[in-house]
N, C-alpha and C positions, 0 to 999 in steps of 0.2 A: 819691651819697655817703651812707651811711648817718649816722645819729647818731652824736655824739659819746656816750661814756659821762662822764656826769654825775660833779663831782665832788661829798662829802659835807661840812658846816659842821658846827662847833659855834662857836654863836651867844650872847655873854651879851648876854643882854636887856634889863639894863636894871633902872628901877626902877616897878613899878604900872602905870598905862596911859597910859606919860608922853606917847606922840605924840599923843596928846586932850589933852594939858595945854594952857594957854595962862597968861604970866605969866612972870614970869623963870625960876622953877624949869624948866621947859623946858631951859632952853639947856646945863644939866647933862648934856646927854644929844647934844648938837650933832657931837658927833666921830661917836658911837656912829651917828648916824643919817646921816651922812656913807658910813660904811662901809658901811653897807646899801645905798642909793644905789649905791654903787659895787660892790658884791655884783649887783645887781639888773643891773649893765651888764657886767660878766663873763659871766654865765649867759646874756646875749642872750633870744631865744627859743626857747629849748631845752624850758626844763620844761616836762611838759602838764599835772602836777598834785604834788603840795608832803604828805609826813610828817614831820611833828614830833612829835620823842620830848619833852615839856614837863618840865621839872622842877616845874610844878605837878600834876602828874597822877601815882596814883600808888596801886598795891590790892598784895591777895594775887594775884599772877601778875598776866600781862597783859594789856589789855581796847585795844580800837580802838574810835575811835569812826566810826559806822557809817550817820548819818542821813544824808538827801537835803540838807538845810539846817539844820547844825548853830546852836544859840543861843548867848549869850553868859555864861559861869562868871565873875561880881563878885568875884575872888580877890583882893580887897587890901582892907585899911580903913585911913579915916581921910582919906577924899579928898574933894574937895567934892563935892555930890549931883551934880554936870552929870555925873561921870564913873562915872555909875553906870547911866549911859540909853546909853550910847555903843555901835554896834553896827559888827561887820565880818563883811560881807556875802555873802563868798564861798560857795560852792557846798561841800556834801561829798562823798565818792565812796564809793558802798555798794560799787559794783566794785571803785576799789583797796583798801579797809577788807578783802573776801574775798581778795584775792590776797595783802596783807598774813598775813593769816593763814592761806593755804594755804603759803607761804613758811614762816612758823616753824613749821606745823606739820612740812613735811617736813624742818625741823632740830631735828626732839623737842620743840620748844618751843608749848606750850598756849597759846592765846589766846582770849578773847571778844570777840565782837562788843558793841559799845554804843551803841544807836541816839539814845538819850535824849543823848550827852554833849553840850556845849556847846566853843566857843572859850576855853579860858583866857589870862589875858594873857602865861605865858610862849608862845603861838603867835600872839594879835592883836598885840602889842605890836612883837613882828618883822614882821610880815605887813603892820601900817598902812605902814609906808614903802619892804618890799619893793616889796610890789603893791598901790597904793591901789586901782586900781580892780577888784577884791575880783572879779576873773574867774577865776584858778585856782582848781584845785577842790582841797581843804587835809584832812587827816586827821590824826587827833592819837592816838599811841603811846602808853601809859600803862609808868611805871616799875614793875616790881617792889618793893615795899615793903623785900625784904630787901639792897638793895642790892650786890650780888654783883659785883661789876667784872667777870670772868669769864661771868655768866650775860648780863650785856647786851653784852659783845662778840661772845658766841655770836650774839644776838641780830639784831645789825651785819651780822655772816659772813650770815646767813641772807639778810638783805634786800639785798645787795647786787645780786642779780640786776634789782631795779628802778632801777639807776644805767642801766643801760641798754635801760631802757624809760620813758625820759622823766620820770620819778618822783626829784625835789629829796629828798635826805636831811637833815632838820637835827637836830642837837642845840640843842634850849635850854636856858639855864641861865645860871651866871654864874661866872666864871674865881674869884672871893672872894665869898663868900657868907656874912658873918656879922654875923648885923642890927643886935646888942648892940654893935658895936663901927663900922658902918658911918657912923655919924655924928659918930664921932669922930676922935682920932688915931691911938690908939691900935693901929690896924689899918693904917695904913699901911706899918710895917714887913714886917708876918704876907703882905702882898695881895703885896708886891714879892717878897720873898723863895721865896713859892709862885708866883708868874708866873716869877719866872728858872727856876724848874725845871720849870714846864708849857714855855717856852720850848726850854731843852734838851733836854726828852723828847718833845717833838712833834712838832720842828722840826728839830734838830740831831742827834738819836740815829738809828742805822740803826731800819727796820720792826721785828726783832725785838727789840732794847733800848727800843722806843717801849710795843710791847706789857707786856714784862714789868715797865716801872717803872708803866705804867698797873695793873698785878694790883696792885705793892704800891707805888700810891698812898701812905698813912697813912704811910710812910716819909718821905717829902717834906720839905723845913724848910717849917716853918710846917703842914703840911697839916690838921692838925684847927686850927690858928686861924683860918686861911683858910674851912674846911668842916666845923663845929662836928656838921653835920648835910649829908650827903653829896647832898640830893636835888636840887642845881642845878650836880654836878658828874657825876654818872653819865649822864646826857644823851651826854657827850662820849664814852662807853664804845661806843655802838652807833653813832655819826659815825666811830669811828674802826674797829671792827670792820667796816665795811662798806666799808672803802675801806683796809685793814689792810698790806697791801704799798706803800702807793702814798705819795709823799712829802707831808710835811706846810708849811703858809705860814699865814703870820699877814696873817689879814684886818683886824684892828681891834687898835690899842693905846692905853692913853693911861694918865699916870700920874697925873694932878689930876683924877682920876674923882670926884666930892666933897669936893674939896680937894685928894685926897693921895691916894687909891686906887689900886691899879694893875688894869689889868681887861684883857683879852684874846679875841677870838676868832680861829678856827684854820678855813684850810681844805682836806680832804685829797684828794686828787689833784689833777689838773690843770683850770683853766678849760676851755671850752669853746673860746674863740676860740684857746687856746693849742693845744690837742689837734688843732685845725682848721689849723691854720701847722704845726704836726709834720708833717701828710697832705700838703699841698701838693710 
């Protein structure tokens, strides 16, 4: 029986490098890492090794990162120092970092290698409670700076060919993204209102209506109050490009995400055990 073909996530992650947290603030985050948990038991033993596209990473064009044993990137401030030594351990893959980029290159799209990069916590912070024990080997995507909906779906299209070689596609990011307004109320209108429409168009609209209200995102209600600054929603362009025909389900919901947020993630095609009961 050959492999199933992998389906594609976009994953919101959360806040800083909460699964190191200890303390009540933790529990903020209880559903979110529930879902994961239960992501992690869908997938079985399928993956052999994990790209994520981070919404913390992010140049002129795009760069892979490309070491044997990538370090850890401290991308958040204002946390206590224990969470500034915290380390996830997993392996990198210089193999799949080239085939990444033999992939886009034969879809026109330039990429560099990045030996030096580190784990940022939009890929630890997912990664602590998929796979604690830090044995897949994890590669991390870098955004386009110019945010292009269209150039990271291309993007998607190209790598799709690794859904079926063992290779976990995620998007990280976060479904409401607006920091100035995250701790208040204020945003809990903006976070609901742009979740019912990620809802609709991810879930509920055919493949090609999914595509084209993704192009013109900014139309959305709420969409620039929700994503003031697009870089922890364009993640979800190359999770959806890569898995672009294939139906979409909501893996993680909850609306008292800090009281009152609403946050979501999305995952596109089919589980593995489900793909595996289709064959029987």
């Amino acid at each position: 029986m050959t492999n199933p073909r992998l389906p594609t996530y976009f994953v919101s992650h959360g806040g800083g490098p909460w699964p190191y947290m200890t303390g009540e603030f933790r529990h903020n985050f209880d559903k979110l890492e529930q879902s994961l948990i239960e992501m992690r038991a869908e997938l079985g033993d399928e993956p052999k090794a994990i790209l994520v596209i981070s919404g913390h990473w992010e140049g002129e064009g795009f760069a892979i990162s490309s070491g044997a044993k990538p370090g850890m990137v401290y991308d958040y401030s204002g946390f206590p120092e224990y969470l500034y030594h915290i380390t996830y351990g997993a392996p990198g893959s210089p193999e799949l970092a080239k085939r990444v980029q033999e992939l886009l290159r034969a879809g026109a799209i330039e990429a560099q290698l990045d030996p030096a990069r580190g784990f940022d916590h939009g890929t630890f912070s997912i990664m602590k409670p998929l796979y604690p024990e830090e044995g897949l080997p994890v590669v991390q995507l870098s955004l386009d700076a110019g945010y292009d909906p269209a150039l990271h779906l291309a993007v998607g299209r190209a790598l799709a060919p690794l859904r079926d070689e063992g290779v976990l596609i995620i998007g990280s990011g976060l479904s409401y993204h607006n920091l100035r307004e995250i701790r208040g109320t204020s945003g809990y209108e903006a976070s609901r209102r742009f979740d019912d429409w990620l809802q609709q168009t991810l879930v509920q609209a055919s493949p090609d209506a999914r595509t084209e209200g993704l192009l013109a995102w900014e139309r959305a209600p709420s969409a620039r109050a929700a994503h003031p600054r697009e870089d922890h929603l364009i993640p979800l362009m190359v999770a959806v490009g890569a898995a672009e025909d294939e139906p979409g389900a909501v893996t993680y919901h909850q609306s008292d995400f800090f009281g009152g947020m609403t946050a979501s993630s999305f995952r596109f095609g089919n589980a593995p055990e489900a793909t595996q009961g289709e064959a029987q």
